[in-house]
SEFIZA-3560 file (N, C-alpha, C; in Angstrom, 3 decimals):
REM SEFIZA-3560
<numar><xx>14.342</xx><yy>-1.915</yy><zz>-1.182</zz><atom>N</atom></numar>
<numar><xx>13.118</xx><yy>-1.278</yy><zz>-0.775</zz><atom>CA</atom></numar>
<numar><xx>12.205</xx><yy>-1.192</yy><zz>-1.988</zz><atom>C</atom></numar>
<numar><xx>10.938</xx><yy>-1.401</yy><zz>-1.441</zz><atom>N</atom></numar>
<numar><xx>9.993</xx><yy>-1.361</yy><zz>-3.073</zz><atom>CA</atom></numar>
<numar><xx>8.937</xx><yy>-2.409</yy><zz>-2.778</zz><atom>C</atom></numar>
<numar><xx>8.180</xx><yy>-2.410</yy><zz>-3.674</zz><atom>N</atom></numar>
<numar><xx>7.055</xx><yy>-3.838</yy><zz>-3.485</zz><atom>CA</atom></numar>
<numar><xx>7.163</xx><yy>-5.114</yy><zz>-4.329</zz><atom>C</atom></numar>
<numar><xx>7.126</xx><yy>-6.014</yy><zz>-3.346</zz><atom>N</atom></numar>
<numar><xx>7.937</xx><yy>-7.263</yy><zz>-3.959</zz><atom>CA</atom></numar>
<numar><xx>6.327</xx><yy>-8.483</yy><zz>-3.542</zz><atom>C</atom></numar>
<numar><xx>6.516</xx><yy>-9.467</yy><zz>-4.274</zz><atom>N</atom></numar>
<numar><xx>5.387</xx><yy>-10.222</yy><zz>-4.427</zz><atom>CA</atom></numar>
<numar><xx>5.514</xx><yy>-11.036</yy><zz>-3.265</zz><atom>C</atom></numar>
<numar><xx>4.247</xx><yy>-11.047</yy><zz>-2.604</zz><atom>N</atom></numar>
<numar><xx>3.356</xx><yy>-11.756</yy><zz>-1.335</zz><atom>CA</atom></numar>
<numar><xx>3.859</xx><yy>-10.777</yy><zz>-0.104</zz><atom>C</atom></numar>
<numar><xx>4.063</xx><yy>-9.375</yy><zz>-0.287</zz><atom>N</atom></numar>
<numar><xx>4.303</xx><yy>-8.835</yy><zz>0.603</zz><atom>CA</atom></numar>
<numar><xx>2.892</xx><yy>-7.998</yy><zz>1.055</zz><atom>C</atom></numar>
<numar><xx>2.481</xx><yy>-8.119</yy><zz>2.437</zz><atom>N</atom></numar>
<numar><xx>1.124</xx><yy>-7.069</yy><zz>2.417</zz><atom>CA</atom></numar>
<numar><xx>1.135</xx><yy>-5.835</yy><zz>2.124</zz><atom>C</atom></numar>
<numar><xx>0.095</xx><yy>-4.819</yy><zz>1.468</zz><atom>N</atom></numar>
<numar><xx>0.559</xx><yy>-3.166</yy><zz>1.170</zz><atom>CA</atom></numar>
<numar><xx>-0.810</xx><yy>-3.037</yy><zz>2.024</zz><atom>C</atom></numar>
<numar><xx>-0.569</xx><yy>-2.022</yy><zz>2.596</zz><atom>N</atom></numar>
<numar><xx>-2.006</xx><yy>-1.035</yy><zz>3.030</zz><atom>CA</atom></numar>
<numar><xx>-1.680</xx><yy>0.494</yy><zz>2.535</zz><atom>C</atom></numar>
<numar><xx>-2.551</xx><yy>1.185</yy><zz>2.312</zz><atom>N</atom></numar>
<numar><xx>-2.869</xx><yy>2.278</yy><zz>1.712</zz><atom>CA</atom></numar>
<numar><xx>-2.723</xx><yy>3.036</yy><zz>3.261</zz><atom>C</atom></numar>
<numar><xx>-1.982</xx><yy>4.256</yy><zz>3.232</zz><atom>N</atom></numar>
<numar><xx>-1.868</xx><yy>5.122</yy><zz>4.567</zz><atom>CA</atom></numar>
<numar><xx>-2.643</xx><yy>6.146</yy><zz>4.172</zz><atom>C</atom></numar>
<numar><xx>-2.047</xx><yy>6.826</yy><zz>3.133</zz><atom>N</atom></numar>
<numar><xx>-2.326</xx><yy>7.915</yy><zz>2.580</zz><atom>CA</atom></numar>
<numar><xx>-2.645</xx><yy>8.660</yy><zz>1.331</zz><atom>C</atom></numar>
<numar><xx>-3.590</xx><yy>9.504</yy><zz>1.291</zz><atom>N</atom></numar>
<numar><xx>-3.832</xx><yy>9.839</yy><zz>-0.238</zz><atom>CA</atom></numar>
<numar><xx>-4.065</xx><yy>10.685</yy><zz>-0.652</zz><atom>C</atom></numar>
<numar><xx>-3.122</xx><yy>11.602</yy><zz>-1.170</zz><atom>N</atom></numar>
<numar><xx>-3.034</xx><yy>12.912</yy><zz>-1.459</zz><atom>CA</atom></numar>
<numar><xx>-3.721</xx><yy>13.632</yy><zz>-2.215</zz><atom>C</atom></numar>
<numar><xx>-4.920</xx><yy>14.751</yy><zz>-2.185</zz><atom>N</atom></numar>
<numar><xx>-5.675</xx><yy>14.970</yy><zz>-3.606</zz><atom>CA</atom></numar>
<numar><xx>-5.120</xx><yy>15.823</yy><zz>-4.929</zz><atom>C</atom></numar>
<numar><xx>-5.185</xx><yy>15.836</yy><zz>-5.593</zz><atom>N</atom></numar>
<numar><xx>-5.550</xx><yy>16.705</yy><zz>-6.737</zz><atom>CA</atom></numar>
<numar><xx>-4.383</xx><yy>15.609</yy><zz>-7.685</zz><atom>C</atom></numar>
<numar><xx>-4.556</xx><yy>14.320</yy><zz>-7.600</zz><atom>N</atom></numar>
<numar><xx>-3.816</xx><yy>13.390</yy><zz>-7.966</zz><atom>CA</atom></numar>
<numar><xx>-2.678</xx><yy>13.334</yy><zz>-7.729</zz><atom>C</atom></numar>
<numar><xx>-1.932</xx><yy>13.637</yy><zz>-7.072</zz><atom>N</atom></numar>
<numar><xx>-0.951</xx><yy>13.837</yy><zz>-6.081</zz><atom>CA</atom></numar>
<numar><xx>-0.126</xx><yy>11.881</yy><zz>-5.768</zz><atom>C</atom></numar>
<numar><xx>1.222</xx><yy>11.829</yy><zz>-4.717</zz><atom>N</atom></numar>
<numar><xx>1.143</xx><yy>10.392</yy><zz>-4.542</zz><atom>CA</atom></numar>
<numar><xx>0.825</xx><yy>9.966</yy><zz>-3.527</zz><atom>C</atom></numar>
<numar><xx>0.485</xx><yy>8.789</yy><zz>-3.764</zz><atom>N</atom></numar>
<numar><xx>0.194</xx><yy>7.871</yy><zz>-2.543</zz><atom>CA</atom></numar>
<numar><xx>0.845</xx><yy>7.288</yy><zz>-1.253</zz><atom>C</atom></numar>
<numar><xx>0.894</xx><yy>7.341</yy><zz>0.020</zz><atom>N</atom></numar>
<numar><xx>1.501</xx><yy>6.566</yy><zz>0.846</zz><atom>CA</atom></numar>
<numar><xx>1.283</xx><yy>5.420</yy><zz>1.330</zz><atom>C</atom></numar>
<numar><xx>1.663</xx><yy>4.037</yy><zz>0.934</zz><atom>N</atom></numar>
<numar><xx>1.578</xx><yy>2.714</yy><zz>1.645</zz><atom>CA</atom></numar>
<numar><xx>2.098</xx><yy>2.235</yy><zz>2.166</zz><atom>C</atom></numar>
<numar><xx>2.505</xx><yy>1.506</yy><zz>3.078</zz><atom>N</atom></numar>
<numar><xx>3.425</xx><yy>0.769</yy><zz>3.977</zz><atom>CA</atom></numar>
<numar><xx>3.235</xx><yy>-0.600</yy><zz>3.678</zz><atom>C</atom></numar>
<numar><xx>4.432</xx><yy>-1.559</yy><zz>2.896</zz><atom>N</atom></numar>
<numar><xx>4.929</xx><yy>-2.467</yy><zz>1.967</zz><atom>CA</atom></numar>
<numar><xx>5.510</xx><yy>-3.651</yy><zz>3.331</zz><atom>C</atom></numar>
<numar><xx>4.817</xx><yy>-4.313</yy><zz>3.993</zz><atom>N</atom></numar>
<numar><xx>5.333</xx><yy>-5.135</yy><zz>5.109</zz><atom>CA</atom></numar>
<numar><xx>4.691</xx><yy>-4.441</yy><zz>6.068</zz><atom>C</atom></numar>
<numar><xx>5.636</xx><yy>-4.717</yy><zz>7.272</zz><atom>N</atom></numar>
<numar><xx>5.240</xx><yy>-4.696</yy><zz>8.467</zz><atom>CA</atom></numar>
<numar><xx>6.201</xx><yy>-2.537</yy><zz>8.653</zz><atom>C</atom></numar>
<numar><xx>7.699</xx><yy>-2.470</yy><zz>7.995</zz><atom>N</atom></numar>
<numar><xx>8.202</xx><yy>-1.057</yy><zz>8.304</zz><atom>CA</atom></numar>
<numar><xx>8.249</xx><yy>-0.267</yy><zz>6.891</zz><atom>C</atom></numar>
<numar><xx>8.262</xx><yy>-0.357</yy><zz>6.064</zz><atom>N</atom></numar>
<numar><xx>8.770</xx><yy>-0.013</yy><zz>4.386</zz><atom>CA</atom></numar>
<numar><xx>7.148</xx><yy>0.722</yy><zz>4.330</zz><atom>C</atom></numar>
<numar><xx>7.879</xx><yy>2.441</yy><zz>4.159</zz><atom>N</atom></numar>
<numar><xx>6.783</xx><yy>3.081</yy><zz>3.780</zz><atom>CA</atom></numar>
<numar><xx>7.028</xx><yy>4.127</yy><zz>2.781</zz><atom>C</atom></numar>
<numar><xx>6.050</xx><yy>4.321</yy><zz>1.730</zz><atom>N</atom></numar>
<numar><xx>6.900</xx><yy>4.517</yy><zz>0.440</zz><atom>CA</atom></numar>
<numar><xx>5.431</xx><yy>5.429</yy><zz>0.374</zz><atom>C</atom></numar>
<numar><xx>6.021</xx><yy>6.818</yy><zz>-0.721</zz><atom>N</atom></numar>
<numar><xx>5.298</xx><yy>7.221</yy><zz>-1.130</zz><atom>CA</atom></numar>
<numar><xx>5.407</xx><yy>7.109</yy><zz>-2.766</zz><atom>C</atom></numar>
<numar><xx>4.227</xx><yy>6.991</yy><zz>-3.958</zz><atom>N</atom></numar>
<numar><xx>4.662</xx><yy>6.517</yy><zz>-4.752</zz><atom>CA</atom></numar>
<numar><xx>3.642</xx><yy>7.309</yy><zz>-5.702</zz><atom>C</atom></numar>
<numar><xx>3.953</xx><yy>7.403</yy><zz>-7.257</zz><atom>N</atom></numar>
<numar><xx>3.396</xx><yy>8.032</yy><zz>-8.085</zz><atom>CA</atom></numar>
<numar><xx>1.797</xx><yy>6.981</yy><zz>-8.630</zz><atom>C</atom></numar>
<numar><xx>0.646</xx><yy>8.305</yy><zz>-8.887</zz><atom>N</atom></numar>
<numar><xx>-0.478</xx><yy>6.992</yy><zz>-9.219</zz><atom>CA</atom></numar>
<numar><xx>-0.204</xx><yy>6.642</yy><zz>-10.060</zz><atom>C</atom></numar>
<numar><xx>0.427</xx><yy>6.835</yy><zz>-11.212</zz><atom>N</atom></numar>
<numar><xx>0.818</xx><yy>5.840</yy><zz>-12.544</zz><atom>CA</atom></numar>
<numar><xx>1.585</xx><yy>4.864</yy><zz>-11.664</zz><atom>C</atom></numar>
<numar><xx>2.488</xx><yy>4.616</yy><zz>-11.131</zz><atom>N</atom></numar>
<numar><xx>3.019</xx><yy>3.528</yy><zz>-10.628</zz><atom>CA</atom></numar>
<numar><xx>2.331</xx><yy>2.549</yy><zz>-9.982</zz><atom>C</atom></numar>
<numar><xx>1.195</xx><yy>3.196</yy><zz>-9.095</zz><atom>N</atom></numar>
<numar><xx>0.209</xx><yy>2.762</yy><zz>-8.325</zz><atom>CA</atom></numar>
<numar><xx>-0.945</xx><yy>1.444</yy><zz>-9.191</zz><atom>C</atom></numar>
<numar><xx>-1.180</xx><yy>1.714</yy><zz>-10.312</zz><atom>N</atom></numar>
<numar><xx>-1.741</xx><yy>1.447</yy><zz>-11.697</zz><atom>CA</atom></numar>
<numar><xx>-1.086</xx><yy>0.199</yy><zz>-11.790</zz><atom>C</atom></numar>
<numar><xx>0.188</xx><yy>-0.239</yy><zz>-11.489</zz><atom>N</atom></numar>
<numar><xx>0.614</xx><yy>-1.073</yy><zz>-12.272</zz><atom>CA</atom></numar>
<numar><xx>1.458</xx><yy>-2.719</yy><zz>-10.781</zz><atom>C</atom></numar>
<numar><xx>0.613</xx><yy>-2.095</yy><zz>-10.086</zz><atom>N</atom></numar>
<numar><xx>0.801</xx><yy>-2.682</yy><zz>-8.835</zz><atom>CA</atom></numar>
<numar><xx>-0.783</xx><yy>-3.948</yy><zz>-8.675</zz><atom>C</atom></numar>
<numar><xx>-0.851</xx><yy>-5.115</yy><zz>-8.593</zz><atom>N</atom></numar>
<numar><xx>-2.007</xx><yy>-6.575</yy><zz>-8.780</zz><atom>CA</atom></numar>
<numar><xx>-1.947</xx><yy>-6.493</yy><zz>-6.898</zz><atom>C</atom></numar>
<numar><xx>-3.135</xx><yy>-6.218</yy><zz>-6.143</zz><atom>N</atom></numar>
<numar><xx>-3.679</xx><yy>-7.009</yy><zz>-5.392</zz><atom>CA</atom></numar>
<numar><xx>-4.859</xx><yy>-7.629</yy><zz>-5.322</zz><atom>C</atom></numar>
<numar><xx>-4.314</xx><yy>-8.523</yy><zz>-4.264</zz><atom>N</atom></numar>
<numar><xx>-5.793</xx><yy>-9.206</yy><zz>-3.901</zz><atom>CA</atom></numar>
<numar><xx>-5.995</xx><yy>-9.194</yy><zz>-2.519</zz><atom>C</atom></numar>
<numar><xx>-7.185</xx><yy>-8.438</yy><zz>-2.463</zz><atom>N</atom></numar>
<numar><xx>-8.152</xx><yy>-8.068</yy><zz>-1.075</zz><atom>CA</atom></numar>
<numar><xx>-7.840</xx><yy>-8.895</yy><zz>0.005</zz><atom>C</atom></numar>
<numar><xx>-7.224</xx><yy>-8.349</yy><zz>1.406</zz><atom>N</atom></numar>
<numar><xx>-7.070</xx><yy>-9.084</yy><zz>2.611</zz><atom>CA</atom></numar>
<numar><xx>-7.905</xx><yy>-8.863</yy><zz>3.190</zz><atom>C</atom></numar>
<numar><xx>-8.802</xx><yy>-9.585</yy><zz>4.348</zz><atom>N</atom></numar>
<numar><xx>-9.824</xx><yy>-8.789</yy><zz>5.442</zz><atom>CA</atom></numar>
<numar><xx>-9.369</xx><yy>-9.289</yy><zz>6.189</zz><atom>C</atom></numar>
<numar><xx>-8.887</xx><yy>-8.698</yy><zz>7.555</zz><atom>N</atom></numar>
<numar><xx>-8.872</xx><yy>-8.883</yy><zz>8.832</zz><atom>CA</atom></numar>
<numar><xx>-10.121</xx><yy>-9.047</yy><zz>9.605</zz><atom>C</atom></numar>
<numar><xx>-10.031</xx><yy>-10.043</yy><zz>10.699</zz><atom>N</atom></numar>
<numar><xx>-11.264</xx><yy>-9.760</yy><zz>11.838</zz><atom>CA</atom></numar>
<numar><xx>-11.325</xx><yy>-8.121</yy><zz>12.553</zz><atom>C</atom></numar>
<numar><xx>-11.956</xx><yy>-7.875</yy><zz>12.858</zz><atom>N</atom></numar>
<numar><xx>-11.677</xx><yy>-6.727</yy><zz>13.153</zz><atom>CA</atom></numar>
<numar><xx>-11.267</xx><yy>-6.167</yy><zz>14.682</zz><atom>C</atom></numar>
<numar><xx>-10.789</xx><yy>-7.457</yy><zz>15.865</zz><atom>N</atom></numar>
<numar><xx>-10.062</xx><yy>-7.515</yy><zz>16.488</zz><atom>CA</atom></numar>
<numar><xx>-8.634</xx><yy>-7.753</yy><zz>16.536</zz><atom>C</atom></numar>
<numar><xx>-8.413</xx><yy>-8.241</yy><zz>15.242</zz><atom>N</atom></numar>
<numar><xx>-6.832</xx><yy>-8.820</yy><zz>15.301</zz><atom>CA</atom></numar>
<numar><xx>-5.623</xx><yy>-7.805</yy><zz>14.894</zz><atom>C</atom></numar>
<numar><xx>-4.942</xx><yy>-7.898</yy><zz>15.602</zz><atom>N</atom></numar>
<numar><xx>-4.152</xx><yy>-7.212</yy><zz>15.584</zz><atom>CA</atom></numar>
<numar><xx>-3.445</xx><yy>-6.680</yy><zz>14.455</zz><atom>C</atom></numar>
<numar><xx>-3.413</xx><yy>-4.910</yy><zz>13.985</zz><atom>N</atom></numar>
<numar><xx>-2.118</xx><yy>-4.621</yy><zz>12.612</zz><atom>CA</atom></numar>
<numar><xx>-0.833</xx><yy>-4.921</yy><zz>12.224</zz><atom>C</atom></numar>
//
């Protein structure tokens, strides 16, 4: 479990007062994770149509 390369991440959740983050790493893998960790994580921007399915 964890984020592994060419896997999709979306951002669920985001906790304030710098708090961690929740993303879901695939299609079931949902992880909440520290923002220093967050920091050290490379994407590159997906866009969906905005009919197609999550």
């Amino acid at each position: 479990m964890g984020v592994v390369a060419e896997k999709p991440i979306m951002v669920l959740r985001k906790s304030c007062l710098g708090g961690p983050i929740h993303i879901r790493v695939g299609a079931n893998t949902g992880l909440a994770i520290r923002r220093e960790e967050v920091k050290t994580i490379v994407v590159e921007p997906l866009i969906y149509p905005l009919d197609a399915p999550l």
